[in-house]
N, C-alpha and C positions, 0 to 999 in steps of 0.2 A: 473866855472871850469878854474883854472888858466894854463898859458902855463907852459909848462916846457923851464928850462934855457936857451937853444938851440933854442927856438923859435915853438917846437912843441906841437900840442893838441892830447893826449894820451889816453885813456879810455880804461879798459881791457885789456890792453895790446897791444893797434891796435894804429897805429898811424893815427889819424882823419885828421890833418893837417901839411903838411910839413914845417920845421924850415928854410927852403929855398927858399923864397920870392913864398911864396904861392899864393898871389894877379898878381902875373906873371906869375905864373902858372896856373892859370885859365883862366888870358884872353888869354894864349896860346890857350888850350882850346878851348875857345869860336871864335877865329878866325877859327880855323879850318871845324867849321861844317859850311854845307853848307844850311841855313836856309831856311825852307819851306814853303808857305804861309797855311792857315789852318791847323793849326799844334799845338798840345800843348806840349811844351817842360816841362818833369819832372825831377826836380831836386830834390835827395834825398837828405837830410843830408845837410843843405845850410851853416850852420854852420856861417862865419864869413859876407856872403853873395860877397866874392872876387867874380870878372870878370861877376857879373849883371849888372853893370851900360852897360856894353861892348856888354852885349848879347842882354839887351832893344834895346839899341840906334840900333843896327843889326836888330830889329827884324820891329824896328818902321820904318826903311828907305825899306829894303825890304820883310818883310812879314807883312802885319799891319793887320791884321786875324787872328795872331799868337800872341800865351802868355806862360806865363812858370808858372809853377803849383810846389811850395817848399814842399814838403814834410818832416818830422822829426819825427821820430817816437819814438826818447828818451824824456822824459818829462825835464830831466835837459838841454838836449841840445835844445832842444824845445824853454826854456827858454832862452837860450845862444844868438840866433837867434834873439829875440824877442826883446832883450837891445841891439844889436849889428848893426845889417842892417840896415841901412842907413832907418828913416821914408820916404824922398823923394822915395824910392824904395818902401817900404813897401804899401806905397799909388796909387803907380800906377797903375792904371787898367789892363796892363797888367801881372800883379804880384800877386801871392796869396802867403800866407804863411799858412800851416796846418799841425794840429800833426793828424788830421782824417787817421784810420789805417781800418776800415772796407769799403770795395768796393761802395755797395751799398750809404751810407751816403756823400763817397768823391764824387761818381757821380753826385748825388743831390747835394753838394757843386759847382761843375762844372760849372751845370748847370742854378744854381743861377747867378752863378758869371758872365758868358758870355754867357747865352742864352743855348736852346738846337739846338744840332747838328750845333755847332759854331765849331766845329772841325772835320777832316777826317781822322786823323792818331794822334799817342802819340808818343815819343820819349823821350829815357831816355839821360839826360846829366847830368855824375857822374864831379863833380867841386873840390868835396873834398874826402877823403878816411873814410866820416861819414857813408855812403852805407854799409859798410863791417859789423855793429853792427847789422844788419834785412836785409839780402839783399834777405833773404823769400821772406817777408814785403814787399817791394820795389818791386820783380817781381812780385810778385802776384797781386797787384796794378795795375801794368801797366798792365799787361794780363789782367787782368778783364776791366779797361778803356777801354782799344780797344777794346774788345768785347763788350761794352753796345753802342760804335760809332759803330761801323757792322753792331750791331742790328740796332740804331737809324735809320740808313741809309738805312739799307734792308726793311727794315716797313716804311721809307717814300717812297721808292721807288713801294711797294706793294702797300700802300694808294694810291698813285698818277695811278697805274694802276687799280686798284680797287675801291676807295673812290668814282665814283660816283655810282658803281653797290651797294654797299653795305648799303647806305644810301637810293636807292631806293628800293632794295629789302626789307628792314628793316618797311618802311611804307608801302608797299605793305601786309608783313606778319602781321604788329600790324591789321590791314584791317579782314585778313582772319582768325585769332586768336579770332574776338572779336566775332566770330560764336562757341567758346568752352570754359567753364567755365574753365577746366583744364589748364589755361592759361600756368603758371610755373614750372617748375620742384620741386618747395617747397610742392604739394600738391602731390608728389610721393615719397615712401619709401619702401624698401627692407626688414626693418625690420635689424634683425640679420641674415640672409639669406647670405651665402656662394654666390659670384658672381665671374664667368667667363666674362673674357673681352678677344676679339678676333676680332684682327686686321685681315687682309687680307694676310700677309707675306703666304710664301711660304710654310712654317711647320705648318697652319692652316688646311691640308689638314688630316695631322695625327690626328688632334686633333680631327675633324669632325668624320674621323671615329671611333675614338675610342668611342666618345660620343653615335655613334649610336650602339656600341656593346654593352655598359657597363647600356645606360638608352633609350629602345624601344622608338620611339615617340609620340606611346600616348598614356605612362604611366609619371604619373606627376614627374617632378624631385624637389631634396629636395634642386635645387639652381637656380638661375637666371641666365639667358646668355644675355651680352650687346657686342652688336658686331657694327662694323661701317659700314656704307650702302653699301662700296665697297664688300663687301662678301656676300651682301642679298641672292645674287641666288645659291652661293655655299650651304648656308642653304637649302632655296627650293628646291634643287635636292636632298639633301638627307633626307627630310623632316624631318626637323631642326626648330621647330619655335624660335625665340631669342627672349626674353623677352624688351627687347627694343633694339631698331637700333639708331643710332647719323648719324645726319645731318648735316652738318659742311659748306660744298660748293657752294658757291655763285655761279659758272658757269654754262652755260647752258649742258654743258659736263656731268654736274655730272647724267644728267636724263638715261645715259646708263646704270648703277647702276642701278637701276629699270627695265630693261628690263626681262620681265617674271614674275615678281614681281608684277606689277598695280592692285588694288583691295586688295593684301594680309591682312589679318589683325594681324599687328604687331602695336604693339606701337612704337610711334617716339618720340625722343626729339629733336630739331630743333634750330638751331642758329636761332638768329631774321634775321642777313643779311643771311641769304643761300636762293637758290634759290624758289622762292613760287612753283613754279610745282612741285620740291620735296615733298614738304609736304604734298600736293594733293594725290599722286599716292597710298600711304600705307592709309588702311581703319581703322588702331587701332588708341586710344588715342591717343592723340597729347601735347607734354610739351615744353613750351619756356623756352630757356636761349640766353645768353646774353655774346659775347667775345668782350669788347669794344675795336675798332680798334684803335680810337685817342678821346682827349678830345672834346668833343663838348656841345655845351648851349644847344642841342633840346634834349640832354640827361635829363638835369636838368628841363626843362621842363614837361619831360615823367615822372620822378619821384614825381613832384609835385603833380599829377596825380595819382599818383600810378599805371602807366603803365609801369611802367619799369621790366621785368622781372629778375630774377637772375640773379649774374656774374658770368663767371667763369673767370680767368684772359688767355687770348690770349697766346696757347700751339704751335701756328702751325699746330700739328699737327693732323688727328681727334684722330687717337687713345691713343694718350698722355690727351684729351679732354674726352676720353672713360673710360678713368683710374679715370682721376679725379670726373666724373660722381659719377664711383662707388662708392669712397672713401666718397662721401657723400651721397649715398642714402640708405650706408647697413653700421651695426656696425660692419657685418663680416669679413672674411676671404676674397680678393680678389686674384684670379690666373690669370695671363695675358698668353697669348699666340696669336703668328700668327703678333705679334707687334717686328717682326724680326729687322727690321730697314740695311736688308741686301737681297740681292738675288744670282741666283744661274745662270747655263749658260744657262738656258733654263726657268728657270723661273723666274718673275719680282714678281707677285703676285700668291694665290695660283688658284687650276684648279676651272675653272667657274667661275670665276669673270672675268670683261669685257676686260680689256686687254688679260687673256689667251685664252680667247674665241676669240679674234681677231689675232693672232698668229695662232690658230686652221684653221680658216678660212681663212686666206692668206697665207698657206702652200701647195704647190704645189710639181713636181719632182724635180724643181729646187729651191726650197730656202725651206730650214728647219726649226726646232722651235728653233729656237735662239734667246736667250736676247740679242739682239745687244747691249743696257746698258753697259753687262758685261765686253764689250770689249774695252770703249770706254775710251778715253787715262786718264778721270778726274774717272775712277774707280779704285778703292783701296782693295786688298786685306787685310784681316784683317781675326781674330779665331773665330768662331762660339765659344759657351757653349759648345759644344759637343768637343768641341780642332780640330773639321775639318775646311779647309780654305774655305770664302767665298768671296763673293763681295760685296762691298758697295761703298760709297761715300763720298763727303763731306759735301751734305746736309743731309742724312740719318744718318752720324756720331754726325751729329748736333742736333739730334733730338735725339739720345740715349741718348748724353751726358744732355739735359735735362731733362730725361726720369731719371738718374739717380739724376740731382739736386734737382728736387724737389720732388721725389717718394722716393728716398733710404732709407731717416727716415722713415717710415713706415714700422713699422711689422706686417703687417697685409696683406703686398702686396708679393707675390711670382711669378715666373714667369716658365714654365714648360720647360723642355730642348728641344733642337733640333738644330736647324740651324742656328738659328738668333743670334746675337749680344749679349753679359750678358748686361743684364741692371741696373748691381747694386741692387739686389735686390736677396734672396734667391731661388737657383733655386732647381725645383722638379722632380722628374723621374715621367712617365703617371701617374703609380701605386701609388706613393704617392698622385700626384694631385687629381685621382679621390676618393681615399681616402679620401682626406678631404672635397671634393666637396660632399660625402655621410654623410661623420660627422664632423661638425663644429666642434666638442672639440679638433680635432688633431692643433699642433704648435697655441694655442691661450694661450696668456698669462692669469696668475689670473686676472687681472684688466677685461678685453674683455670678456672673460666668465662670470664675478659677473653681468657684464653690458647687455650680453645677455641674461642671466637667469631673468630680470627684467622684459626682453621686451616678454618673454616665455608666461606671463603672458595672454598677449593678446590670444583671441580666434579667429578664422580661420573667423566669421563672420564682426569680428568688423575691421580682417586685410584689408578685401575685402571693408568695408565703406573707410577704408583710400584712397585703389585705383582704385578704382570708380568714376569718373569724375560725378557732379553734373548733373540735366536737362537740356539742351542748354537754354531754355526760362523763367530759375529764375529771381526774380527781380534783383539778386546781379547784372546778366549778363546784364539787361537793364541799371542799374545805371553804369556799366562798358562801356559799348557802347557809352551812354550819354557822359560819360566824353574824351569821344577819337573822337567824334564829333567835342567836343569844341576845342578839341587839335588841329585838323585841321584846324577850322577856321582860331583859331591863326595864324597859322602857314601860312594859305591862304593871313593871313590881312597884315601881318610881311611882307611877300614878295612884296604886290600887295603896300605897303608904299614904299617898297625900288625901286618899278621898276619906282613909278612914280615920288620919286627925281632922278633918274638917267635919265629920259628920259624927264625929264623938266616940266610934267603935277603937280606937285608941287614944291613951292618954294624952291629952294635948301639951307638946313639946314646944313652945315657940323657935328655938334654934334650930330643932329639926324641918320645924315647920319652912319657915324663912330658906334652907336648903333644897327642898323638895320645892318652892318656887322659884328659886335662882333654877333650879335645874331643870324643871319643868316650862321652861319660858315659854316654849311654841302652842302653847296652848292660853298662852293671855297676848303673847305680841303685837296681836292686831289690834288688843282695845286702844277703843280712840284716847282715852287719855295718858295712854303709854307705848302709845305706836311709836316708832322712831328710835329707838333706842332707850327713854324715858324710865326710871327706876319707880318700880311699884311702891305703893305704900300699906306693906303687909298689916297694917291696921286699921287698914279700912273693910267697913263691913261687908261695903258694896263688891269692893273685888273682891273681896273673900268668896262669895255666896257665885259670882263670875264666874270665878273659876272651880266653881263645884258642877255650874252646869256644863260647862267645859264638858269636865273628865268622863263621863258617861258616854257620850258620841264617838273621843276619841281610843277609848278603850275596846269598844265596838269593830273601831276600825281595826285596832293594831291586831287583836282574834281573827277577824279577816285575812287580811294580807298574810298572816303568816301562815295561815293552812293552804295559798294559793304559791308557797315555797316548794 
């Protein structure tokens, strides 16, 4: 693309580059920001690459943490770039150059280039007036950038509080699983079965009752209800059974959720890290799945094995996990409700789940039922579906807005109106909802109907073989058992090798060494300076001596669990 006479580069009508010492115009530019360590600077449209030499050498004396990320999203200017910039620039490690325009792919680009979570913030730095051709393009880039660093950050930060409950509740439950054939959630289906999914939100309370006007409880209904464990006892008091409940919660908190509950026979489906006493308490079949927190080898391991249950990919939050359930276990229709993602001035969740019930009971003359939540200065009012004002947040906003990322394509998911949040997705009046909750043919496309009409086929005995959990004492189950023995050994031998080059009773191997911690990862993942993905540095004395306190606890456990085989 040649300049024009005057010294300018033109395109559409936009002027890209000024005729007036352009190369001084940018390292004006670049003098003036004030550069910040862990930082990646984005520069859209680099064009001739003027005032980079100015912003490296700045970046390299005081931010050396810090890199700049080119962006270009025209393919002739692309090219322009490409013969232009200086190769000395173009090769420096601090410098990238991409015409990469989808989010996902640039992050993975990122993260090739300088590691993950090698950055705490983006920053855009416009150099030349090539920006003005996508400057969509360009923000939306950078807004999604920064939010997959959020993320990175808020998930090593979680890991690192979490990562070592979750690794041990994880082989605790493989332990208590290997007592039931129905190990997986693959050997559970809905069929073409219309499903209800019902979070604990505040407008769950409508929904309960209506359900006990519209379908007696024990007359059979013509749909399924998947709810999350935080509203169990809202069910049981109105004698509600839910066709399965989700398990999500690692804490030991979550077992108030179960209060009233212990013995019920509902069926569960159970993350592998949530708490083992949860899964105890409910007496119906029991299905594992699987939200992996971060990359680890004893994963790779379990799957050689074939103990690795289903994935579902890590939602947050359960009822966003609730949804996802459904969408694979029925061809139907799915209706959400009580999945508000908002609250109200008195209520947080709805009546009879354990927080209102705790509100209920420290309510006296002097202090009333109030969501103190509601009031508190990081809450945000925002419009319910219904167009009335509620309360929410920024992490509850956070969870809609996923709620609507990865659920909105879906026609098959609707959501019922009331109080909570829209979630992008078709919403229903009661009357319509229980409408189609009685007959699958309303709002189902031709495709979903041809597809259910196939599976019609089946008869009411052969559905009941499908979910029917086999005999606890099949061979399959002993040859399943057998192999999660050995797993443990392994795992027993892997450590009891690493504790005794660490503590000198073998000769110390560095390569060996260095193996036995790639492989032993779940037992450092959480530290805060290597949570996230984060490669150790085996010469440090500090992690060394880490993870010596480690191996003693988890060695303890793995002895456990497997005499409870």
């Amino acid at each position: 693309m040649p300049l024009q006479p005057d010294g300018r580069l033109i395109k559409n009508g936009i002027t890209l580059l000024s005729g007036v010492d352009p190369a001084g115009r940018a390292k004006k530019i670049v003098n003036s920001i004030a550069i910040k360590d862990r930082t990646l600077y984005l520069c859209p449209s680099p064009l001739y690459g003027y005032g980079f030499s100015d912003l490296l050498s700045k970046i390299e004396l005081q931010a050396p943490n810090s890199a700049v990320l080119c962006i270009e999203a025209d393919p002739e200017l692309y090219e322009l770039s490409l013969k232009n910039i200086e190769t000395s620039l173009l090769n420096n490690k601090l410098l990238r150059l991409t015409n990469i325009c989808d989010g996902e792919t640039l992050y993975s680009f990122i993260c090739k280039n300088w590691g993950q979570m090698a950055f705490r913030r983006i920053e855009i730095i416009k150099l030349t007036g090539g920006w003005q051709l996508f400057p969509k393009v360009y923000d939306f880039l950078c807004n999604y950038i920064q939010s997959e660093i959020a993320t990175d950050w808020s998930n090593a930060l979680t890991l690192t509080k979490l990562g070592r409950l979750y690794i041990r509740n994880t082989l605790r439950n493989l332990a208590f699983f290997s007592h039931f054939l129905s190990h997986s959630i693959e050997e559970l289906s809905f069929g073409s079965d219309p499903v209800l999914v019902l979070g604990a939100g505040p407008s769950l309370d409508e929904t309960l009752d209506t359900l006990n006007r519209y379908f007696p409880p024990l007359e059979k209904r013509p749909f399924k209800i998947i709810c999350v464990d935080t509203c169990l006892y809202a069910f049981k008091e109105r004698n509600i059974t839910p066709d399965l409940a989700v398990i999500l919660e690692s804490q030991f908190w979550n077992l108030r959720d179960f209060i009233g509950c212990k013995g019920w026979n509902v069926d569960t489906v159970i993350d592998i890290s949530s708490l083992p006493a949860s899964a105890r308490l409910l007496t119906g079949n029991k299905y594992l799945f699987m939200t992996p927190w971060t990359k680890l080898k004893i994963f790779d391991r379990l799957k050689e094995r074939n103990l690795f249950p289903s994935n579902i990919a890590p939602l947050g939050s359960v009822g966003l996990t609730a949804v996802e359930l459904a969408r694979r276990l029925t061809n139907g229709n799915i209706i959400c409700a009580g999945l508000d993602f908002s609250f109200t001035d008195d209520k947080y969740h709805a009546k009879s789940t354990p927080g209102h019930k705790n509100k209920l009971n420290l309510q006296t003359r002097f202090k009333r039922i109030l969501n103190t939540i509601a009031y508190e200065k990081h809450s945000l009012t925002a419009v319910s579906k219904s167009g009335l004002p509620v309360k929410t947040n920024a992490v509850m906003r956070g969870y809609r807005d996923l709620f609507e990322q990865e659920f909105s394509g879906d026609n098959r998911l609707f959501d019922i109106e009331g109080s909570g949040l829209p979630l992008g997705v078709k919403t229903l009046s009661m009357e319509e909802a229980i409408l189609t909750l009685k007959n699958n043919t309303n709002f189902i496309s031709q495709r979903r109907r041809t597809k259910g009409s196939q599976g019609a086929e089946d008869t009411e005995e052969e559905e009941l073989k499908k979910l029917t959990p086999c005999a606890p004492f099949s061979p399959c189950l002993r040859v399943k058992n057998s192999e999660l023995i050995k797993f443990y050994n392994i795992e027993i031998k892997l450590l009891k090798e690493l504790k005794d080059l660490l503590t000198g009773d073998e000769a110390m191997n560095q390569q060996r060494l260095t193996e036995l911690i790639e492989e032993c990862d779940y037992i450092w993942a959480h530290f805060p300076d290597y949570s996230g993905g984060r490669k150790p540095n085996i010469n440090d004395v500090s992690f060394l001596k880490r993870i010596r306190a480690e191996i003693d606890p988890m060695l303890k456990l793995l002895e456990r669990v497997k005499k409870d085989i």
